[in-house]
Residue, then its C-alpha position, 0 to 999 in steps of 0.5 A: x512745515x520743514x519740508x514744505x520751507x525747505x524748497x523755498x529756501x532752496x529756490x532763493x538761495x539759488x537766485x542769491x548765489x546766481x545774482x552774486x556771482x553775476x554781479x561778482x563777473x560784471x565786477x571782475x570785467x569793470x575791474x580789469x577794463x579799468x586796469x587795462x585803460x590806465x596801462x594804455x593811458x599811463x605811457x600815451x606817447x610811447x611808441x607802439x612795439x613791432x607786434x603791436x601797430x600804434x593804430x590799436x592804441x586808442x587814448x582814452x580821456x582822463x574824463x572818462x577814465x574818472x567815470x570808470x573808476x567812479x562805476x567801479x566804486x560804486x559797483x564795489x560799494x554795492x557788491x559789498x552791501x548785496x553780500x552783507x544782505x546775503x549773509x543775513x538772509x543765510x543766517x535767517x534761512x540757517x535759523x528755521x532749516x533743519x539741522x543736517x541744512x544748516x550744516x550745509x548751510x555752514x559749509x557753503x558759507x565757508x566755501x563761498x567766504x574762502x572764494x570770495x577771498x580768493x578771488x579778491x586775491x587773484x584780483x590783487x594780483x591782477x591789479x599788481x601784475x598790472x602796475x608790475x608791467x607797466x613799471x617793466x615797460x617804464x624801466x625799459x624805456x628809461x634803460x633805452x634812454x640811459x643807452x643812450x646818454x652813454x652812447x653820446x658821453x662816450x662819444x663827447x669823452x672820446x672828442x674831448x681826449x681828442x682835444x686833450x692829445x692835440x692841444x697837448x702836441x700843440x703846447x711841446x717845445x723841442x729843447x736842446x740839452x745845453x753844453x756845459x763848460x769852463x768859464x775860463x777864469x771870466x768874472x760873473x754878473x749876477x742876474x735875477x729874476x722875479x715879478x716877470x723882470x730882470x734885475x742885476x744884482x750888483x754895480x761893477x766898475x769900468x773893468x767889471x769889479x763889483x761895487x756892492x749891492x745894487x740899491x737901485x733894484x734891491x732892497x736889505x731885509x735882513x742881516x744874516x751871519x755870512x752876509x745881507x738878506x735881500x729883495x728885489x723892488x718889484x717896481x724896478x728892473x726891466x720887464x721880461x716880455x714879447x714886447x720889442x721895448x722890452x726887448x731892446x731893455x734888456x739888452x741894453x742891460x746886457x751891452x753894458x757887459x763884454x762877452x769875452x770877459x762876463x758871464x751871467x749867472x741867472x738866479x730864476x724864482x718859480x713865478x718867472x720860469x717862464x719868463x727866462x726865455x726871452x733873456x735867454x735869447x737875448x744873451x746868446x745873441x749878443x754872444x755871452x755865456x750864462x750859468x742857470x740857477x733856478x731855486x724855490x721862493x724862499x730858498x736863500x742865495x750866498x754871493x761869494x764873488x766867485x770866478x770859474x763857474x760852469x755855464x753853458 
């Protein structure tokens, strides 16, 4: 009776193995179809290469790429039940085959297990090789962009120093270095400035001697060992601006003054650096000599009523 059976079972395991490794194709082919309509459909506006004229791309509608993915489960789904019936049907030819089939049997079941496997390895790889490629063309895309953006920030960063050098040369002032001098025996008048004003710090008298603190413009604050800590009043005093009433107060401040018997000596905070030129003007121009003394915010001041300083 084995000799008789041992055709039959010869006969179907071949259409079994014809039949699988038919369907096992069709997948393979639907797999890679599906695998190359995604590639072409993951990047649709992106621009055909040199090799390649954009007429070849075809968009594919996401409908129909769902179908294609819905066929290929399925092909999946009955692929994996055909193989299970397969075994079955093996291990019932195995049962009843003669001894030396079953060996046989048992070897070309392992064989074919190891392809299978290795199959569904190269089909992995395909699939990885796949998104690998696609994410190469992505990657040189967004490269291409990134060049892109450098190109213009260099340029911007290049129009801004630009900006930078001529706004820079706009802003220079040429100064020339003063003279310093002897005053000569003449009396000094304090000047201070603060709050963007101009503030004289003592009353004087008909021949310019000092009268005290002027308290119109000052304030006390304090009582140190070699003398009074004072403050201007930011309300009073002449403001120090382009203004041309304000250019006229202040030198009416200064008139007060004869240039052949005074100089100023100019007390300047860091909040009116600036300011200090428009006094500067208006003392060379009515003829006087002045004294700079620029000091920090809290740096203290001692009148001595001294004569004979250094001016220029």
């Amino acid at each position: 009776m084995s000799r008789r059976r041992a055709p039959k079972q010869e006969s179907l395991e071949l259409l079994l193995d014809t039949i699988c490794n038919t369907f096992g194709g069709v997948l393979f082919i639907a797999i890679l179809v599906v695998m190359l309509l995604q590639q072409t459909t993951d990047n649709p506006s992106q621009p055909a290469s040199d090799s390649q004229p954009t007429s070849d791309i075809v968009p594919v509608p996401e409908e129909e790429v769902e179908s294609l993915k819905t066929q290929l489960e399925t092909a999946i789904s009955s692929l994996s039940r055909l193989r299970e019936n397969r075994d079955s049907q093996e291990l019932v030819m195995q049962a009843f085959a003669p001894k030396e089939i079953q060996t046989l049997l048992e070897q070309r079941r392992k064989i074919t297990s190891r392809q299978e496997a290795i199959q569904a390895e190269v089909d992995q790889l395909l699939a990885d090789n796949t998104l690998l490629t696609a994410r190469v063309e992505t990657l040189q895309a967004e490269n291409e962009s990134v060049k892109d953006e450098l190109e213009e920030a260099k340029k911007q960063l290049n129009e801004a120093e630009a900006r930078l050098v001529e706004e820079r040369n706009s802003r220079q002032v040429e100064a020339r270095l003063p003279i310093v001098r002897s005053t000569l025996g003449k009396q000094e008048i304090g000047l201070v400035l603060r709050y963007h004003r101009l503030y004289v710090w003592h009353k004087y008298g008909p021949d310019f001697e000092r009268l005290g603190l002027n308290d119109n413009d000052f304030v006390v604050i304090g009582e140190e060992s070699d003398g009074l800590v004072t403050r201007p009043k930011p309300t009073s005093g002449v403001p120090l601006n382009e203004d041309a009433g304000s250019r006229e107060a202040i030198r009416a401040v200064l008139r007060k003054f004869k240039p052949q018997s005074c100089y100023f000596a100019v007390i300047v905070r860091p909040d009116t650096y600036g300011d200090f030129r428009y006094l500067r003007d208006e003392i060379i121009a009515l003829g006087f000599e002045y004294r700079l003394m620029p000091l920090n915010d809290d740096s203290p001041v001692t009148d001595r009523g001294g004569t004979g300083g250094k001016v220029q």
